[in-house]
Structure formats: C-alpha cells, structure tokens
DSSP file (Angstrom, degrees, kcal/mol; ACC not computed):
  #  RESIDUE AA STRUCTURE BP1 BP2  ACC     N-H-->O    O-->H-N    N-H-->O    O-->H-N    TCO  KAPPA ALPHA  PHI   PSI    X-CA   Y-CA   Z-CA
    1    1 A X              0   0    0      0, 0.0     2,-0.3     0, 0.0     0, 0.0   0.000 360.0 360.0 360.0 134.8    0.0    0.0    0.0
    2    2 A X        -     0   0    0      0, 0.0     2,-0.3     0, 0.0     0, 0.0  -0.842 360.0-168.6 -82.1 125.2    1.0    3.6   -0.7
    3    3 A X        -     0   0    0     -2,-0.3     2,-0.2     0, 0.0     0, 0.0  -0.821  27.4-110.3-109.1 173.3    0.3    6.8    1.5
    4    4 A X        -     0   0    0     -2,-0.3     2,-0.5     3,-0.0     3,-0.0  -0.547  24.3-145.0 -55.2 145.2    0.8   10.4    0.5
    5    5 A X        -     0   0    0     -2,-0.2     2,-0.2     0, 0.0     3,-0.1  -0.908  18.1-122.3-104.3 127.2    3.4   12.3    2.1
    6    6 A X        -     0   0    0     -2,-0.5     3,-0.1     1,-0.2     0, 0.0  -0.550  35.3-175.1 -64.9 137.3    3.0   16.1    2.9
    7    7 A X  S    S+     0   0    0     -2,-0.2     2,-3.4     1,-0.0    -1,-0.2   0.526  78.5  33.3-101.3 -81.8    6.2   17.5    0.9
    8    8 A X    >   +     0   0    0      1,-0.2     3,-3.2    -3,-0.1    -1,-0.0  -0.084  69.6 149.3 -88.4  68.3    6.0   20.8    1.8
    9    9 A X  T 3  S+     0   0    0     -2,-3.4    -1,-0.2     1,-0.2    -3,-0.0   0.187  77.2  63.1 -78.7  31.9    4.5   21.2    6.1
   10   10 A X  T 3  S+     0   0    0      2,-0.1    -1,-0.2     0, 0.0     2,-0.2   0.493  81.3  93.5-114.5 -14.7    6.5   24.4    6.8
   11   11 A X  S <  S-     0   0    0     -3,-3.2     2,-0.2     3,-0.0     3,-0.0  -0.529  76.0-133.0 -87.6 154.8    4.6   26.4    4.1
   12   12 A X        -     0   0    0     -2,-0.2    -2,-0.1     1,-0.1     2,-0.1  -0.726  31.0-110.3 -84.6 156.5    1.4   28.5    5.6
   13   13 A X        -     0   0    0     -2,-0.2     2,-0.7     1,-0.0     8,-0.4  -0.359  35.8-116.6 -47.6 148.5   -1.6   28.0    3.4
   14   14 A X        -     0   0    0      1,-0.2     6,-0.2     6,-0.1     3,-0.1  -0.899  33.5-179.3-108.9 151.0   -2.4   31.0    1.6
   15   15 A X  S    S+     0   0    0      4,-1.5     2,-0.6    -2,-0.7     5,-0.2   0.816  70.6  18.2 -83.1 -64.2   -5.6   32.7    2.2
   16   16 A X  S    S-     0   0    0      3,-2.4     2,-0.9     4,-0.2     3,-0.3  -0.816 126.5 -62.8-125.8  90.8   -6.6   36.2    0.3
   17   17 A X  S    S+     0   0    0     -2,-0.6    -3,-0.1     1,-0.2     0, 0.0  -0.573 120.1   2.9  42.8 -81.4   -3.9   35.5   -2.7
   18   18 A X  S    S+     0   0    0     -2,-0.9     2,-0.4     2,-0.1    -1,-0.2  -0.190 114.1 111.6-129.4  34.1   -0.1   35.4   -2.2
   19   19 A X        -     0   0    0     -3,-0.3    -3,-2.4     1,-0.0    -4,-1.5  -0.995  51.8-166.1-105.1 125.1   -1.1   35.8    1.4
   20   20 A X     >  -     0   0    0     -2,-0.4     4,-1.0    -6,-0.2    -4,-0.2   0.074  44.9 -89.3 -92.7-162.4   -0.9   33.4    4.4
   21   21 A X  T  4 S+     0   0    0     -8,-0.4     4,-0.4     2,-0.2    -7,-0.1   0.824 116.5  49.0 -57.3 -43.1   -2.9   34.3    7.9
   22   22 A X  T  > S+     0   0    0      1,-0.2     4,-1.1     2,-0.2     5,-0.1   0.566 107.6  54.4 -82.0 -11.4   -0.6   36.3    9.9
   23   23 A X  H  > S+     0   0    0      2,-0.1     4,-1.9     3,-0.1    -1,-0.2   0.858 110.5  44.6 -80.0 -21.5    0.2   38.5    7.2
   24   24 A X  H  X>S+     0   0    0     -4,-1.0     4,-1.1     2,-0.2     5,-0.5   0.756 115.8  49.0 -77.4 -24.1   -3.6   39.4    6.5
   25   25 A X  H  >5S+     0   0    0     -4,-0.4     4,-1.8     2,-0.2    -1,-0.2   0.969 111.9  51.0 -75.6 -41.6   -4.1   39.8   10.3
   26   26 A X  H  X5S+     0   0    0     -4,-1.1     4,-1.5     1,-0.3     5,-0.3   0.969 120.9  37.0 -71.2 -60.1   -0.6   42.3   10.6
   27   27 A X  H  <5S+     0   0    0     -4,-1.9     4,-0.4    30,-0.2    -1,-0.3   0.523 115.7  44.3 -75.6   4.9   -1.8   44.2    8.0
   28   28 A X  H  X5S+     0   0    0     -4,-1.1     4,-2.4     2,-0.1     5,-0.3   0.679 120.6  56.9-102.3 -35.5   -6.1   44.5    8.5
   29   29 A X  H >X<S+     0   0    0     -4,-1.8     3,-1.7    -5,-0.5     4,-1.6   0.949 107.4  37.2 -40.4 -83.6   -4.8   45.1   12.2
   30   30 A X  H 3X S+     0   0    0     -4,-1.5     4,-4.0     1,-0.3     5,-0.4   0.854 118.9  54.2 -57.2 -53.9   -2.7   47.8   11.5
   31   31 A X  H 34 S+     0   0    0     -4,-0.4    -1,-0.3    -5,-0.3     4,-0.2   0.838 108.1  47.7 -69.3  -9.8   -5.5   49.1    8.8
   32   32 A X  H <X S+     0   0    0     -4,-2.4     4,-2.3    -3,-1.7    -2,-0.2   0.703 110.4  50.6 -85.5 -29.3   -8.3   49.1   11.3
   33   33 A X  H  X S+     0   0    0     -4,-1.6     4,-1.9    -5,-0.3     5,-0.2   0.976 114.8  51.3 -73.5 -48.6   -5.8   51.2   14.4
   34   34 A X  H  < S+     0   0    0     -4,-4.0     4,-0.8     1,-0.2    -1,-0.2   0.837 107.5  51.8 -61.9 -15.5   -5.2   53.7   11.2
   35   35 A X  H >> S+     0   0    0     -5,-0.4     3,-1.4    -4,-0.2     4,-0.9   0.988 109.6  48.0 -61.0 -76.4   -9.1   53.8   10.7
   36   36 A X  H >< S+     0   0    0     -4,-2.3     3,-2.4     1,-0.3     2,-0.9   0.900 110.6  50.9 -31.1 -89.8   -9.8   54.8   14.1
   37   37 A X  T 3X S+     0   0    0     -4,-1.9     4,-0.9     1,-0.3    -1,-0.3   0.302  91.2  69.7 -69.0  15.8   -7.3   57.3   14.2
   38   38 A X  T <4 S+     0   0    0     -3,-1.4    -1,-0.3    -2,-0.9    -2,-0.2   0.714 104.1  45.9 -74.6 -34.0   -8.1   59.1   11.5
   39   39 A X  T << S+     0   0    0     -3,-2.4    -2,-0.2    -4,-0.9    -1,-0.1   0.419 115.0  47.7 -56.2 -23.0  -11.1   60.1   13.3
   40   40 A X  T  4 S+     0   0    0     -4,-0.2     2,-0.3     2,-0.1    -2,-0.2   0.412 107.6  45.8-127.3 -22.6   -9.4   60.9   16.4
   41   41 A X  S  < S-     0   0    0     -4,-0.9    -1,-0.1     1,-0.3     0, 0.0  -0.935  87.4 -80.1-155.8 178.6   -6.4   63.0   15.4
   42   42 A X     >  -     0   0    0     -2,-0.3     4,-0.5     1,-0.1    -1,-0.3   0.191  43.0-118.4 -59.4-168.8   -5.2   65.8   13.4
   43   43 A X  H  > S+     0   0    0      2,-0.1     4,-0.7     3,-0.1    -1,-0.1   0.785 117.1  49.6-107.5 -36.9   -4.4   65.1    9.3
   44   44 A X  H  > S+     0   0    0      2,-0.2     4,-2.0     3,-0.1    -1,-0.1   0.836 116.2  42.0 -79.8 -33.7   -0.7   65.9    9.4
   45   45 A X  H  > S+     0   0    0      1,-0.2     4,-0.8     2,-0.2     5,-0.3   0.862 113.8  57.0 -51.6 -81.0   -0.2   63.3   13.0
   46   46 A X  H  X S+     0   0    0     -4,-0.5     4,-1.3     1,-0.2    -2,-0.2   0.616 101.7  50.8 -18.6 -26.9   -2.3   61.0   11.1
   47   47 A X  H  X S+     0   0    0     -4,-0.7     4,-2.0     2,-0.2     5,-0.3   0.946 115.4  45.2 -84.7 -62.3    0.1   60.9    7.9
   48   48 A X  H  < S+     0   0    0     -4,-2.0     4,-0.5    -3,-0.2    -2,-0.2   0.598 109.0  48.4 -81.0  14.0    3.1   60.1   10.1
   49   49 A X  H  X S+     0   0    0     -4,-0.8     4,-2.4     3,-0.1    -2,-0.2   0.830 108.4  64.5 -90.4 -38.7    1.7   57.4   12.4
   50   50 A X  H  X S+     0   0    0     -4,-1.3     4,-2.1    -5,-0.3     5,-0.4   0.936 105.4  40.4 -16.2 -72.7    0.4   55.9    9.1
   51   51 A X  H  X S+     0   0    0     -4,-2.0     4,-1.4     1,-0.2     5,-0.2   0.923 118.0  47.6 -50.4 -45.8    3.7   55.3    7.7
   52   52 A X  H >> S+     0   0    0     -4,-0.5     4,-3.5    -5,-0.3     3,-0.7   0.993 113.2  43.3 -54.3 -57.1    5.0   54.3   10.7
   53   53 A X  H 3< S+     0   0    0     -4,-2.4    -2,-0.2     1,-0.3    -3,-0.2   0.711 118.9  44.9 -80.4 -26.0    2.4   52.0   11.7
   54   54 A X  H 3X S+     0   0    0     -4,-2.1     4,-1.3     3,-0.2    -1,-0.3   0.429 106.6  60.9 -56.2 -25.5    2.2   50.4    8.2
   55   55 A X  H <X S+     0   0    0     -4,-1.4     4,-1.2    -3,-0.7    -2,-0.3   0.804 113.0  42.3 -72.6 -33.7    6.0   50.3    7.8
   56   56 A X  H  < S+     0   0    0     -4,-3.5     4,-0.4    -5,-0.2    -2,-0.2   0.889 113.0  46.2 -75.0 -28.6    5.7   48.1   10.8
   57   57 A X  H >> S+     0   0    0     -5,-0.4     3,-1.9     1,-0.2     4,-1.7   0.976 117.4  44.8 -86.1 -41.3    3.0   46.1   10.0
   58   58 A X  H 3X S+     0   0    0     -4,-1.3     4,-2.1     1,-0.2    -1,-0.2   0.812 110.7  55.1 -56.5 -28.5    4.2   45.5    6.7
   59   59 A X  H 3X S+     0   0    0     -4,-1.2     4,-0.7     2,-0.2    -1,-0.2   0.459 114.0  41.5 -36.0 -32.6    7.8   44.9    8.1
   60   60 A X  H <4 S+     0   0    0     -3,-1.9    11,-0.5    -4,-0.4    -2,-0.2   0.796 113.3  57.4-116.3 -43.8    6.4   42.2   10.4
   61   61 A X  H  < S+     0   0    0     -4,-1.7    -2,-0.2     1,-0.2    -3,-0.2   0.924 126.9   7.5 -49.5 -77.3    4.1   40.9    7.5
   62   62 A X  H  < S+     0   0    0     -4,-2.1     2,-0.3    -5,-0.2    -2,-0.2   0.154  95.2 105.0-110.5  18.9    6.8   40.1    4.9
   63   63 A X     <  -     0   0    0     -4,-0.7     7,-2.8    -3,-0.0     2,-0.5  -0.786  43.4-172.2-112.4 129.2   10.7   40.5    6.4
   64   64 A X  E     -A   69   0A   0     -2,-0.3     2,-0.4     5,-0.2     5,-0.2  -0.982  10.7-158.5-132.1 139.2   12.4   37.4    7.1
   65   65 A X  E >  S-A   68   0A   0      3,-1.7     3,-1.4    -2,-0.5    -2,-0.0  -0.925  80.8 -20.4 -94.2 109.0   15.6   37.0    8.8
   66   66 A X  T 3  S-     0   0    0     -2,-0.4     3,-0.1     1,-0.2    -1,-0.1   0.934 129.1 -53.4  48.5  25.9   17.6   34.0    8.2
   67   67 A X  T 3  S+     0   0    0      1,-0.3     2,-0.3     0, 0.0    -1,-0.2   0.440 115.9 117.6  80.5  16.1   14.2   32.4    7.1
   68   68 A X  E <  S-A   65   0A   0     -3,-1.4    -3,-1.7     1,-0.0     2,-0.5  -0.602  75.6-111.2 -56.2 127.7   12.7   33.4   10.2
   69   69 A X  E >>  -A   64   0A   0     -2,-0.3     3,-4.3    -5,-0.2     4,-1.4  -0.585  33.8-118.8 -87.2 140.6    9.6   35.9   10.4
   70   70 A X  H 3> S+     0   0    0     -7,-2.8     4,-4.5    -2,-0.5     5,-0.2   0.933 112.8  65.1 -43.2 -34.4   10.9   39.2   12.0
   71   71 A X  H 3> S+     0   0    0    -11,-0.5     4,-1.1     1,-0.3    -1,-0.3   0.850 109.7  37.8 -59.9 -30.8    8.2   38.5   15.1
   72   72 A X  H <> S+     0   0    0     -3,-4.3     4,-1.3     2,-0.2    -1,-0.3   0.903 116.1  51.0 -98.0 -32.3   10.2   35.3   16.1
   73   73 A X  H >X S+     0   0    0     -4,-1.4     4,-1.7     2,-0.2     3,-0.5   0.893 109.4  49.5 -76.2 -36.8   13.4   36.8   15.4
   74   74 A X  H >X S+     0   0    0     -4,-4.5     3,-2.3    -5,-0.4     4,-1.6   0.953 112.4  50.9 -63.7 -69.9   12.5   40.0   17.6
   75   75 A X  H 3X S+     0   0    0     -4,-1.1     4,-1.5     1,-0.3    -1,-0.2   0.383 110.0  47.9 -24.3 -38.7   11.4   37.6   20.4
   76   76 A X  H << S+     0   0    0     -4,-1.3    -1,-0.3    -3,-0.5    -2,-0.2   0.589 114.1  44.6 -66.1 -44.5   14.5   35.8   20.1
   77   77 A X  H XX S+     0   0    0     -3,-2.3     4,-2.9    -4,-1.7     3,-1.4   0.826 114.1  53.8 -75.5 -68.7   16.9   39.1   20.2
   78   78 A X  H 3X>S+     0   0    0     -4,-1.6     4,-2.6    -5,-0.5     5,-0.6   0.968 110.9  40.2 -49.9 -65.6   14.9   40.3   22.8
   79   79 A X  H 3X5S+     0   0    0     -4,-1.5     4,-0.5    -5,-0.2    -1,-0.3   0.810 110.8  59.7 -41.1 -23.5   15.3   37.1   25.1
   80   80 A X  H <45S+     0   0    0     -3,-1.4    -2,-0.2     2,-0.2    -1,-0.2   0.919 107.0  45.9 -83.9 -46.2   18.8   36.9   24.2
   81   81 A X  H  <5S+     0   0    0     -4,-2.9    -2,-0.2     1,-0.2    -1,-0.2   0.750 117.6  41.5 -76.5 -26.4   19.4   40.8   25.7
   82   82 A X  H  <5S+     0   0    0     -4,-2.6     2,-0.3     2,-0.1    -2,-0.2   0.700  97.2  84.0 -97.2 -10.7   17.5   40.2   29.1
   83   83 A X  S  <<S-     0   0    0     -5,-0.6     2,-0.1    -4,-0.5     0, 0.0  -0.688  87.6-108.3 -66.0 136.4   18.6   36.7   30.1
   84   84 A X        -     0   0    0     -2,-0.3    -2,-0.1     1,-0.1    -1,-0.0  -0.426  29.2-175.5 -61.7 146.3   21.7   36.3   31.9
   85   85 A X        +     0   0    0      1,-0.1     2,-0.6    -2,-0.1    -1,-0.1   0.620  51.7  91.0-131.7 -27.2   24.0   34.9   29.8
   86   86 A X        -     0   0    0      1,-0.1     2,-0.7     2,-0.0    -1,-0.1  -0.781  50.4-167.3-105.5 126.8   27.4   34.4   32.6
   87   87 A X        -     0   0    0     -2,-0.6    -1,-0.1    -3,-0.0    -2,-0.0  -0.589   0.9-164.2-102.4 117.9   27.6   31.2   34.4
   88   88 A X        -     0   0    0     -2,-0.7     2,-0.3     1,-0.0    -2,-0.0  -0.729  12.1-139.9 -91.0 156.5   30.0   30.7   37.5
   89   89 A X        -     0   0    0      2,-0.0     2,-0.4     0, 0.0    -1,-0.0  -0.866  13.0-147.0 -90.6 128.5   31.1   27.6   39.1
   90   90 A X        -     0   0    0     -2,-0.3     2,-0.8     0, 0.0     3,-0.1  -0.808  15.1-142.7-107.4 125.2   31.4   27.5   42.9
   91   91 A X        -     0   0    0     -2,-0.4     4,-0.1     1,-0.1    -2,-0.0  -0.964  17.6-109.7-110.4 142.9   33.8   25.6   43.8
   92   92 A X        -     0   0    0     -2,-0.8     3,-0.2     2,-0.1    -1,-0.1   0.417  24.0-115.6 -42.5 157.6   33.3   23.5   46.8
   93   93 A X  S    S+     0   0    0      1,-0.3     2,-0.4    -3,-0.1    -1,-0.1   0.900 103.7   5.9 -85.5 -22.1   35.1   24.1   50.0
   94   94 A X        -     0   0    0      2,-0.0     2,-0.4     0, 0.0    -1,-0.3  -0.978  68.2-162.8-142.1 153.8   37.0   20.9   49.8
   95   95 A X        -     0   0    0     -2,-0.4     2,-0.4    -3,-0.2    -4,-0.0  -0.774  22.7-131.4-129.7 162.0   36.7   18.8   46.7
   96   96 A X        -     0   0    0     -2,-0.4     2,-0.6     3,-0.0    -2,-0.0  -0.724  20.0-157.7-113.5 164.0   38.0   14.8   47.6
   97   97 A X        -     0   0    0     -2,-0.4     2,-0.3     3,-0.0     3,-0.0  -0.970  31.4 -95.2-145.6 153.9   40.4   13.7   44.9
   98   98 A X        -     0   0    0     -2,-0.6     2,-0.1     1,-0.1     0, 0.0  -0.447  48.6-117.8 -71.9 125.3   40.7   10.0   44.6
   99   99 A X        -     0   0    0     -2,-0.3     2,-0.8     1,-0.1    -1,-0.1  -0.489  20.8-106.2 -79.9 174.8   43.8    8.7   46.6
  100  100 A X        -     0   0    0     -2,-0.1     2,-1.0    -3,-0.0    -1,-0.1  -0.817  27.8-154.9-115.4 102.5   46.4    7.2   45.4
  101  101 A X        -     0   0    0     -2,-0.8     2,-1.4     1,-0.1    -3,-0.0  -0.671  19.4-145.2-106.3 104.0   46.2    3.1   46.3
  102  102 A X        -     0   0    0     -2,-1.0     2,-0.5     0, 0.0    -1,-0.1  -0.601  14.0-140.1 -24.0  50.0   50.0    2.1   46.3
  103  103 A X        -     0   0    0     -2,-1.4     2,-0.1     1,-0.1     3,-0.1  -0.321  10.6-135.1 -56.4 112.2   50.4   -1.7   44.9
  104  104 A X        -     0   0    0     -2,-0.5    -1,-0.1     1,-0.1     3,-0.0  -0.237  17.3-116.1 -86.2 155.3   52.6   -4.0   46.3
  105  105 A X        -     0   0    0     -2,-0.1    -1,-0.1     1,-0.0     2,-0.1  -0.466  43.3-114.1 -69.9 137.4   54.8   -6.0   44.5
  106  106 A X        -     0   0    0     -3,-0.1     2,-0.5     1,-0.0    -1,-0.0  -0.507  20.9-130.0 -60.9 154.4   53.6  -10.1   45.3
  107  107 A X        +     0   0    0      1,-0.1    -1,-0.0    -2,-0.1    -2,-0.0  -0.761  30.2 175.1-129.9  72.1   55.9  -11.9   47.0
  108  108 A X        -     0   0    0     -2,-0.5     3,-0.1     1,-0.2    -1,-0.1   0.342  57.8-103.2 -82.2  16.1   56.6  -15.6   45.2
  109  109 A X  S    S+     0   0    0      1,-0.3     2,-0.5     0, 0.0    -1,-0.2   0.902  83.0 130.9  87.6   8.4   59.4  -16.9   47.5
  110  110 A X        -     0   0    0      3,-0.0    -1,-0.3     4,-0.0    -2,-0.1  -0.947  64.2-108.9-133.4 134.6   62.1  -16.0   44.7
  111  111 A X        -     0   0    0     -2,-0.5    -3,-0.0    24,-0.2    25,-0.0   0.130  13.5-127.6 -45.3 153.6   65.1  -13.9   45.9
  112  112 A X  S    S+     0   0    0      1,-0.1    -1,-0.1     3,-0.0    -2,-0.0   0.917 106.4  72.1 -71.1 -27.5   65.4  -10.2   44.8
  113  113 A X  S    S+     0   0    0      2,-0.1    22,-0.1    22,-0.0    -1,-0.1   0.713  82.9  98.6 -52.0 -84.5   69.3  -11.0   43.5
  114  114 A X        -     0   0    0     20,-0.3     2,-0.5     1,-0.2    21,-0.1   0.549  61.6-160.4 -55.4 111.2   67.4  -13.2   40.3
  115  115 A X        -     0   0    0     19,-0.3     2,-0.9    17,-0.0    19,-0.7  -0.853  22.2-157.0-112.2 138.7   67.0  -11.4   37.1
  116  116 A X  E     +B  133   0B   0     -2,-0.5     2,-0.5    17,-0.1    17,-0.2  -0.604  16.0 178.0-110.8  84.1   65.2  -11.5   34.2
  117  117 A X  E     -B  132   0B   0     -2,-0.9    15,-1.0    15,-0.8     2,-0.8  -0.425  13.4-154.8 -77.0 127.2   66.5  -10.1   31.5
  118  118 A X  E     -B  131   0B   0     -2,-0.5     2,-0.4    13,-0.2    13,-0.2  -0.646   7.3-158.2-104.2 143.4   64.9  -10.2   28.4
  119  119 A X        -     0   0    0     11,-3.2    11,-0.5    -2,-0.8     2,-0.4  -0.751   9.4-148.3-112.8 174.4   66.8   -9.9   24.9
  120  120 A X        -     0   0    0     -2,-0.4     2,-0.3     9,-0.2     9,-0.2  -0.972  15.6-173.1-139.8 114.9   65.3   -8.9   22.0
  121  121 A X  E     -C  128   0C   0      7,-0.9     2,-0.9    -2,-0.4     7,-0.7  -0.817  18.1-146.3 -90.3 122.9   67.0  -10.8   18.4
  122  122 A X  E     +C  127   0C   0     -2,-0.3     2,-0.6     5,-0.2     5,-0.2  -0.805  23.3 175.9 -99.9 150.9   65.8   -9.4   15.6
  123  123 A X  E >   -C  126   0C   0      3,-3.2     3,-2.6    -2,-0.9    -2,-0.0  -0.902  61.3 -17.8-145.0 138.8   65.4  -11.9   12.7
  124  124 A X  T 3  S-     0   0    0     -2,-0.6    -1,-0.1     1,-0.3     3,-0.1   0.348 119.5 -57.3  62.6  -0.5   64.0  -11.5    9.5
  125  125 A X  T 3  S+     0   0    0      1,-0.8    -1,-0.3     0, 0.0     2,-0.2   0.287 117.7 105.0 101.2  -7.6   62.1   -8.4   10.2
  126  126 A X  E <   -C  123   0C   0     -3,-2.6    -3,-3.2     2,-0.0    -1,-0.8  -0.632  64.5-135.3-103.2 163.2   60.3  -10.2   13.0
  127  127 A X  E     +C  122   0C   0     -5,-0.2    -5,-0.2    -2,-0.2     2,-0.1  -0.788  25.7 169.4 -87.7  59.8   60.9   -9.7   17.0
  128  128 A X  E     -C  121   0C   0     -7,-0.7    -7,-0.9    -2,-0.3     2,-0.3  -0.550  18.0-151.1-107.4-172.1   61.1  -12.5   19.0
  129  129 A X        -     0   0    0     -9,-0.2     2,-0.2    -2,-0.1    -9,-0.2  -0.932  11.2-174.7-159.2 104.9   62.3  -12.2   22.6
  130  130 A X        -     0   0    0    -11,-0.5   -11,-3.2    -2,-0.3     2,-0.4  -0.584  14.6-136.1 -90.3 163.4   64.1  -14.8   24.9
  131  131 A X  E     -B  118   0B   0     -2,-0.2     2,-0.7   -13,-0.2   -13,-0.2  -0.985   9.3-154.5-122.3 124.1   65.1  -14.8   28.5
  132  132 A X  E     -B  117   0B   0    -15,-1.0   -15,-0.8    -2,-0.4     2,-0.4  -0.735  26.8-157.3 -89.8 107.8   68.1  -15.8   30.4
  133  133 A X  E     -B  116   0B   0     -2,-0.7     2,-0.5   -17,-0.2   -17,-0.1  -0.812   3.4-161.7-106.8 127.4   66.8  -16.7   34.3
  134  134 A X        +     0   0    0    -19,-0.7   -19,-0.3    -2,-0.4   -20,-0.3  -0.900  18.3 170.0-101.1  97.4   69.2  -16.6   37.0
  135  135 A X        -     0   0    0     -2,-0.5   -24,-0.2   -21,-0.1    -1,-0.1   0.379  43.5-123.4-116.9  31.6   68.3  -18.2   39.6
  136  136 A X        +     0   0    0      1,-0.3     2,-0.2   -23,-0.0    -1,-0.1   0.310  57.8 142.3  72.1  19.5   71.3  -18.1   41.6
  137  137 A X  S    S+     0   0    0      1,-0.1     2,-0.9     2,-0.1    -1,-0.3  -0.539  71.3  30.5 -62.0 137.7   71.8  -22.2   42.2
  138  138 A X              0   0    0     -2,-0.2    -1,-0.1     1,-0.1     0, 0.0  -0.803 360.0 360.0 117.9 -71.8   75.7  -22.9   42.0
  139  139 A X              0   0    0     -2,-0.9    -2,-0.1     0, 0.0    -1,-0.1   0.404 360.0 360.0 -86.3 360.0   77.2  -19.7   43.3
C-alpha cells in the first residue's frame, strides 16, 4: 500500500492571494488602528503614524531574517538581551580527589638477586624475545 506524504508542512496555506494568515491579520490590524485614528487625530499626525504603523505592519508581514519571520526573530533578540547569559562555578570548599592506592609487588618466594633479562634478536624483520633466568643455584 502507498500513502501520501506532505512535501512541503513548513509552508502556511495561503488565504486572500499570495497571502498566508498572519500577514492578512498584521496588516487588516494595523489598517483598522489607522481607521480609528483618523477620526481621532489631526491630518498631518495622522500621515506620520500611518507610515509608521504600516512600515511596521508590513515589516512584520513580509521580512524574514535568516528564514525566520521578524516577530520570532524579535522575540528571540529580545530574550537573548534580558537573560543572563554568565555562568560561575562554585567551587566546593573541599573537593576529595581520589587517593592514590600504592600496589605492592607479590611476593613468590624468589630472591630479589634473580634477574630476568629479556633480549630482543631481531630476525628477519620479525621480533622474538628470549630470557636468560638466574636463579642463583651454583654460586
């Protein structure tokens, strides 16, 4: 059996032509506060809080950052500058360190004078390695 796969789940649906939902909302938003005030304040405010307030909502509407919509990216910027950002380490007043455990040699009964020397022949490009053991009989 075969299913469909969703290709493309990152893209918004568009809504009112080349437009998803939060851009129709950033901008009808922004045109409805300029509605109101147009009513409410003088013609010459009213021309520059228009631009402004439509440079923002359009700003907010279509600017991507690093493929990011500016609204997550301000959020982001904005967390980045009020969090604390330096972390100390306290160090303990006394910290244990591992001790140092001392092995002692075993003890098989064979005098310390007895030596084992090992030589090392080489032959052919190979290593091998005899020993001559003293083990002090005769002397």
């Amino acid at each position: 059996m075969e299913f469909p796969v969703p290709q493309f789940i990152e893209v918004e649906e568009k809504i009112i032509g080349p437009l998803n939902f939060k851009q129709v909302i950033y901008l009808a938003g922004a045109g409805g506060l300029l509605f109101i005030l147009y009513f409410f304040i003088q013609i010459w405010l009213f021309a520059i809080l228009a631009v402004l307030i439509m440079g923002t909502a359009c700003a907010f509407a279509f600017i991507k950052i690093g493929g990011r919509p500016l609204s997550k990216f301000l959020t982001a910027a904005l967390a980045y500058s009020l969090m604390p950002r330096i972390f100390i380490w306290k160090k303990t007043e006394k910290e244990e360190k591992p001790e140092k455990i001392e092995l002692q040699k075993p003890d098989f009964g064979i005098p310390e004078e007895t030596k084992i020397e090992p030589e090392i022949k080489p032959k052919s490009g190979l290593q091998t390695i005899s020993r001559k053991i003293d083990l002090g009989v005769g002397k």
